[in-house]
TIKOLVO-961493 format. One record per residue: residue in three letters; z, y, x of N, C-alpha, C, O in turn. Coordinates in steps of 0.001 Angstrom, whole numbers, padded with zeros to 6 digits. Each point is the difference from the previous one (the first is absolute). Layout:
N
{"ALA",{Z,Y,X},{Z,Y,X},{Z,Y,X},{Z,Y,X}} ...
END
This chain:
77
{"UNK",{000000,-001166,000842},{000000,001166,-000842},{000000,001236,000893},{000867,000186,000854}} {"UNK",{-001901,000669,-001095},{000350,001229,000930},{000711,001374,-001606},{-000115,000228,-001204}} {"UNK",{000866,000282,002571},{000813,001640,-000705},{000142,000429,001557},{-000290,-000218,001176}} {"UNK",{001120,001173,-002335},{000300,001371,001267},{001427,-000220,-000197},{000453,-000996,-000564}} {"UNK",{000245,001951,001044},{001501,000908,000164},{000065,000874,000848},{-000085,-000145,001219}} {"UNK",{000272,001315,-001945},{000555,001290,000898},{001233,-000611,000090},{000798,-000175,-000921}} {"UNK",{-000654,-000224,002392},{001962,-000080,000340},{000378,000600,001008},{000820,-000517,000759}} {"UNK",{-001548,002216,-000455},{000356,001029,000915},{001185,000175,-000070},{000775,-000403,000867}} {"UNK",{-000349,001159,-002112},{001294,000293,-000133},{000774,-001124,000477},{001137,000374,000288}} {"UNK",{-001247,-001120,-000172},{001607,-001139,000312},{-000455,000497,001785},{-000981,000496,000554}} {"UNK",{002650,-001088,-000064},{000317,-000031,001267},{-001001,-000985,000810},{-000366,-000965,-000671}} {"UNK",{-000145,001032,001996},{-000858,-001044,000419},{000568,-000691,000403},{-000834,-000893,000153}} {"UNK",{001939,000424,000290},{000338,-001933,-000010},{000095,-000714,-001689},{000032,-001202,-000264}} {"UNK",{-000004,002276,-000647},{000227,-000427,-001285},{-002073,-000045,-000163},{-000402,-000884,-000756}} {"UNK",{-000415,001543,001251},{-001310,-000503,-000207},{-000410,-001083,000616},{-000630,-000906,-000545}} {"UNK",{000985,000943,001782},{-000406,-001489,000413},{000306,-001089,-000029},{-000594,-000979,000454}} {"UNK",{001888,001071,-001180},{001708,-001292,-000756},{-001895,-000498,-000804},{-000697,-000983,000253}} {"UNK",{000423,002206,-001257},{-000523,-000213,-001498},{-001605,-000618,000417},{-000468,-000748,-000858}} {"UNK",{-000395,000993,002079},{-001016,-000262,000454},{-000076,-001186,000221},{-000754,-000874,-000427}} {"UNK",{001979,000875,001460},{000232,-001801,001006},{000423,-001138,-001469},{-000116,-001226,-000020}} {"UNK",{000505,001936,-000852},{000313,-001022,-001301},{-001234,-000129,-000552},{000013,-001069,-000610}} {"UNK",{-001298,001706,000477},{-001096,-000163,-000948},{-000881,-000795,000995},{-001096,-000385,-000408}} {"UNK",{001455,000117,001617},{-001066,-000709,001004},{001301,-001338,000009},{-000331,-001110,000417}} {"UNK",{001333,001279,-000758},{000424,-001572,-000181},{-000745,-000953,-001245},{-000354,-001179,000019}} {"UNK",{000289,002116,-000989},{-000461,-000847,-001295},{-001795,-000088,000136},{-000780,000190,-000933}} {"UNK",{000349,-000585,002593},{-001267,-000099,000374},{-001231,001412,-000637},{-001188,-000053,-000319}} {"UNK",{001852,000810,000344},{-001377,001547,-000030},{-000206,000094,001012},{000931,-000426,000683}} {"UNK",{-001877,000857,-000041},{-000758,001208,000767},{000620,001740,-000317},{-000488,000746,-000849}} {"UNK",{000965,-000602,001225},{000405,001912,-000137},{-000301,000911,000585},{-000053,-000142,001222}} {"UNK",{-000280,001480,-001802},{-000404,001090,001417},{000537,001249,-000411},{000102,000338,-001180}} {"UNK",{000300,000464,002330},{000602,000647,-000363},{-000215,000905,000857},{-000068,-000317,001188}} {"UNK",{-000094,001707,-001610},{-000737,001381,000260},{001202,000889,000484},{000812,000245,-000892}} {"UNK",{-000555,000256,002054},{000843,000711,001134},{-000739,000859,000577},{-001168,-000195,000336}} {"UNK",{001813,001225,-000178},{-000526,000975,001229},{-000402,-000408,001048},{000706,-000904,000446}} {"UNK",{-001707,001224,000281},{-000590,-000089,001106},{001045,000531,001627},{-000507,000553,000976}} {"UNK",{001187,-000722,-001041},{001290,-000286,001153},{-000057,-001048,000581},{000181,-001046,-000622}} {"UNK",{-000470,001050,002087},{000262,-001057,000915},{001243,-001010,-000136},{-000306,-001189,-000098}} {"UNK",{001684,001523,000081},{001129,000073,-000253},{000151,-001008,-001389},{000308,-001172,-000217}} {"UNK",{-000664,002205,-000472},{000253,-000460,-001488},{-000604,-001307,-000292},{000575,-001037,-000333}} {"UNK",{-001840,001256,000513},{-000789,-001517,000189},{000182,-001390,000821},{-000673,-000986,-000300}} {"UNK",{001411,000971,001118},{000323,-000554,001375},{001789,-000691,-000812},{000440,-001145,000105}} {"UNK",{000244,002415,-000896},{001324,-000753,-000437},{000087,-000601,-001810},{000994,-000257,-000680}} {"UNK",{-002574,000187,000307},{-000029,-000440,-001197},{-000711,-001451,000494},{000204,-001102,-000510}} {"UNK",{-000776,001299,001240},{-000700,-001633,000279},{001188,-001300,000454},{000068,-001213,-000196}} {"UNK",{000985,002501,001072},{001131,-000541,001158},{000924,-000763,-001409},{000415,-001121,-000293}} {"UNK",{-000415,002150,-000155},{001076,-000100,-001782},{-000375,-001546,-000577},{000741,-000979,000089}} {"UNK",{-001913,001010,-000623},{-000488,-000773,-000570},{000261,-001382,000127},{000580,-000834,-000695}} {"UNK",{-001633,000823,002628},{000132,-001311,000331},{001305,-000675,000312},{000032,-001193,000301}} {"UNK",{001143,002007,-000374},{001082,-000565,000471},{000280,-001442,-001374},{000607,-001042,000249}} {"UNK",{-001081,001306,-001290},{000091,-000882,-000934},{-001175,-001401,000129},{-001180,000022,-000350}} {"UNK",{001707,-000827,000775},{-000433,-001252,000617},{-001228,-000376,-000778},{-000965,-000534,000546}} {"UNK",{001013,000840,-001931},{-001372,-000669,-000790},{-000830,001230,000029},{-001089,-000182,-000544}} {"UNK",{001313,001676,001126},{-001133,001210,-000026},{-000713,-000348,000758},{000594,-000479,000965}} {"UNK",{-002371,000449,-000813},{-000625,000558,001147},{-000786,001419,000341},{-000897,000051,-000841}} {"UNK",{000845,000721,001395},{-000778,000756,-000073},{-001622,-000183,000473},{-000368,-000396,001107}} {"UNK",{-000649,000857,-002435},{-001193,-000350,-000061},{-000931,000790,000629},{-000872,-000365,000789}} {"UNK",{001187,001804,-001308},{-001002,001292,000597},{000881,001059,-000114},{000845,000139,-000884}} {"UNK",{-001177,000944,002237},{-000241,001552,-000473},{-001039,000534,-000273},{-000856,000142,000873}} {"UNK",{000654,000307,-002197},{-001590,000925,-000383},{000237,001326,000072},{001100,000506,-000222}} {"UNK",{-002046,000063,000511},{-000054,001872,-000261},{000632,-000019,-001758},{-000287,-000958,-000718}} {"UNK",{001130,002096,000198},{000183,-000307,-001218},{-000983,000941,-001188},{-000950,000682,000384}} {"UNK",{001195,-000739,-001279},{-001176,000477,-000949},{000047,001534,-000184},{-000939,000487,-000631}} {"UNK",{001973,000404,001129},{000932,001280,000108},{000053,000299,001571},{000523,-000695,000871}} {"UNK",{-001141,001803,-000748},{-000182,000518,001651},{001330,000197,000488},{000685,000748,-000698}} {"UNK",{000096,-001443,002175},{000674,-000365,000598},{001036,-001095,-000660},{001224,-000072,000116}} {"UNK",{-001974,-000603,-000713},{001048,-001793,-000302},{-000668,-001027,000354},{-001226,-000076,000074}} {"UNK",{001895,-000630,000123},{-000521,-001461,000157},{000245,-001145,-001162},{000945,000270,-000741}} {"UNK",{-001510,-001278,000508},{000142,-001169,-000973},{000776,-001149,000991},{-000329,-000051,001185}} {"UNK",{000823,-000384,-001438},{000966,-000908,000937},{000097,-001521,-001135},{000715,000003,-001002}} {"UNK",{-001540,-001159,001403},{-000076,-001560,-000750},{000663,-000503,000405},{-000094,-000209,001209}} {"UNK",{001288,-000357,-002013},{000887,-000978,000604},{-000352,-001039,-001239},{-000433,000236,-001128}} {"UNK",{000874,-001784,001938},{000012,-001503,-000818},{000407,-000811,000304},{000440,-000057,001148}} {"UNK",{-000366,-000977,-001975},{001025,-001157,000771},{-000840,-000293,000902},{-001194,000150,000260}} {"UNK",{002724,-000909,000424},{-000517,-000910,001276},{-000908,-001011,-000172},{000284,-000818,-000874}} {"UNK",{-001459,000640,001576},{-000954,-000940,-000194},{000543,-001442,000676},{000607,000045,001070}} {"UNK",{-000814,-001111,-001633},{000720,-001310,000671},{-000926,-000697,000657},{-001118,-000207,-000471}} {"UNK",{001602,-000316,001899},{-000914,-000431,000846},{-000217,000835,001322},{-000841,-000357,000825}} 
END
């Protein structure tokens, strides 16, 4: 099933708690961040710390200075 969620407003360990949970129940997710070295570098760091995240891609994002960031489960094998 694809959707959205604006979940800016929440705190970001509370976005990526809510991300790393929608890539447990096997989605694909992406998620649109500012274009920050930094920022990008501790959402991937964030992520993968959760054993079933992988990170898939960074894309240019659809909004001048963001990026799209694909995370998914771990592939087996």
């Amino acid at each position: 099933m694809k959707g959205f969620a604006d979940i800016a407003d929440l705190d970001e360990d509370d976005r990526i708690k809510l991300m790393a949970d929608a890539v447990a129940l096997g989605n694909v997710i992406g998620c649109a961040i500012d274009d920050i070295p930094e920022k990008i570098e501790r959402y991937i760091e964030k992520m993968t710390e959760y054993p079933h995240v992988r990170h898939i891609v960074t894309d240019p994002g659809l909004v001048e200075n963001t990026v799209t960031i694909r995370f998914g489960p771990v592939l087996d094998g």
